[in-house]
C-alpha positions in Angstrom: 12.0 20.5 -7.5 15.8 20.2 -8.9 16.5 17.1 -10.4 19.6 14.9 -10.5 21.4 14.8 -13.2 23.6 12.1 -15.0 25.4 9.7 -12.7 24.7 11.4 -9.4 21.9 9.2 -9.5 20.8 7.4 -5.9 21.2 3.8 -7.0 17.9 1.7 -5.8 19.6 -1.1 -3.9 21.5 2.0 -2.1 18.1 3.3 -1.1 16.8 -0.3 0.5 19.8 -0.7 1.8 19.9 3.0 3.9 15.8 1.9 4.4 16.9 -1.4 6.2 19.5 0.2 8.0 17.2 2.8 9.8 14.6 0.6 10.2 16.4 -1.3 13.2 16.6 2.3 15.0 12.8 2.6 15.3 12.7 0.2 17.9 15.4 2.1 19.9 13.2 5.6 19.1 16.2 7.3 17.8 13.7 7.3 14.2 10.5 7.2 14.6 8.3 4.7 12.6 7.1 8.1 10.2 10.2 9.8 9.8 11.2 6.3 8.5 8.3 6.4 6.1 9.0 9.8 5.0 12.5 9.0 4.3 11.7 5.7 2.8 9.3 7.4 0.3 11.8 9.6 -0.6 15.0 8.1 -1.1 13.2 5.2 -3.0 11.4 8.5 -5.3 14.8 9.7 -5.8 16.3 6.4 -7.4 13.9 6.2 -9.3 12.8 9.3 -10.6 15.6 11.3 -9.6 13.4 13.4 -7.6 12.0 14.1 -4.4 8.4 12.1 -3.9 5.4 14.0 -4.3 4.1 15.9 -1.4 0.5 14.8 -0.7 -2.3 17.4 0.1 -4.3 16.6 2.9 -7.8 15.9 1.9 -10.7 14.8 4.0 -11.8 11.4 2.5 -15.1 9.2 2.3 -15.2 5.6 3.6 -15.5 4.2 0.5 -12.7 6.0 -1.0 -10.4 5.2 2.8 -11.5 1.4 1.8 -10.0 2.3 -1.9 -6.9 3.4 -1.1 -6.3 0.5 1.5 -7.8 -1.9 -1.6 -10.7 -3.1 0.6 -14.7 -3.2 0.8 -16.0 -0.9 2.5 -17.7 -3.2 4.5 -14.3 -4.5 5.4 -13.1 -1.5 5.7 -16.1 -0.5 8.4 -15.5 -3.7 10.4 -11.5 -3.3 10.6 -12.1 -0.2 11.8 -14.9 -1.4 14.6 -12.3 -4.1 15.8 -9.9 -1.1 16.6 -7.2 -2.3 13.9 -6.5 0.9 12.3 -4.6 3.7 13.9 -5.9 7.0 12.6 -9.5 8.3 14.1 -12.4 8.9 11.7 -13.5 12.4 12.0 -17.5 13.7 12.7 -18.5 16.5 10.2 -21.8 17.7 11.8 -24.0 15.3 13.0 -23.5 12.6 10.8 -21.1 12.2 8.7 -17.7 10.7 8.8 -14.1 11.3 7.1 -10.9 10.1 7.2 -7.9 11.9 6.5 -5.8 10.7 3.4 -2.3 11.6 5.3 -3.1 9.3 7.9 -4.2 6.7 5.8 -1.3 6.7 3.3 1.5 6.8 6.6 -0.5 3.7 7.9 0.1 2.1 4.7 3.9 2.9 4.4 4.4 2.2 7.7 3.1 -1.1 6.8 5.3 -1.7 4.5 8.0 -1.0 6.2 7.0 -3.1 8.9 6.4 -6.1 6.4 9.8 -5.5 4.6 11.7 -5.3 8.1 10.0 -8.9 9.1 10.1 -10.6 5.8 14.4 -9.5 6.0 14.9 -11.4 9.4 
């Protein structure tokens, strides 16, 4: 990855402020709601660090480690996700056992927070 150097630095309140702006085109579909978070997670990497953010493997995950990353129980976690309030699937391997995959779970979060910064802004 290249880094920026010296004062060609993204300012932070430039990078909220670009965030905020595409925000209001997800409703219209012009961006959609992961595109948003992808950009989100980068520009905000960039101002801080000066690079781009970390790309994250995909990784078939536990429950208890899907309930970790959302900072849940798993028993919590395993009644969210019987009420039908997350958005990615679980996934069979054989007969029994389940998995999650990490992607899905960390867009579901930055969507999230997108979502929460675009309410708390109105």
């Amino acid at each position: 990855m290249e880094q920026i150097q010296g004062t060609d630095r993204l300012r932070l309140q430039t990078a909220h402020l670009t965030c905020r702006l595409l925000a209001q085109l997800v409703g219209s579909g012009v961006v959609t709601a992961s595109e948003l978070a992808i950009i989100s997670r980068n520009l905000k990497s960039l101002a801080k660090t000066g690079e781009l953010a970390p790309q994250v493997l995909p990784k078939l995950i536990t429950t208890e480690e899907a309930a970790q990353m959302l900072a849940i129980s798993a028993s919590q976690f395993r009644a969210l996700e019987k009420e039908g309030n997350f958005p990615f699937r679980r996934r069979m391997i054989g007969g029994k056992t389940v998995r999650y995959l990490n992607t899905e779970i960390i867009e579901y979060m930055q969507v999230g927070a997108i979502a929460q910064n675009s309410e708390a802004e109105k």
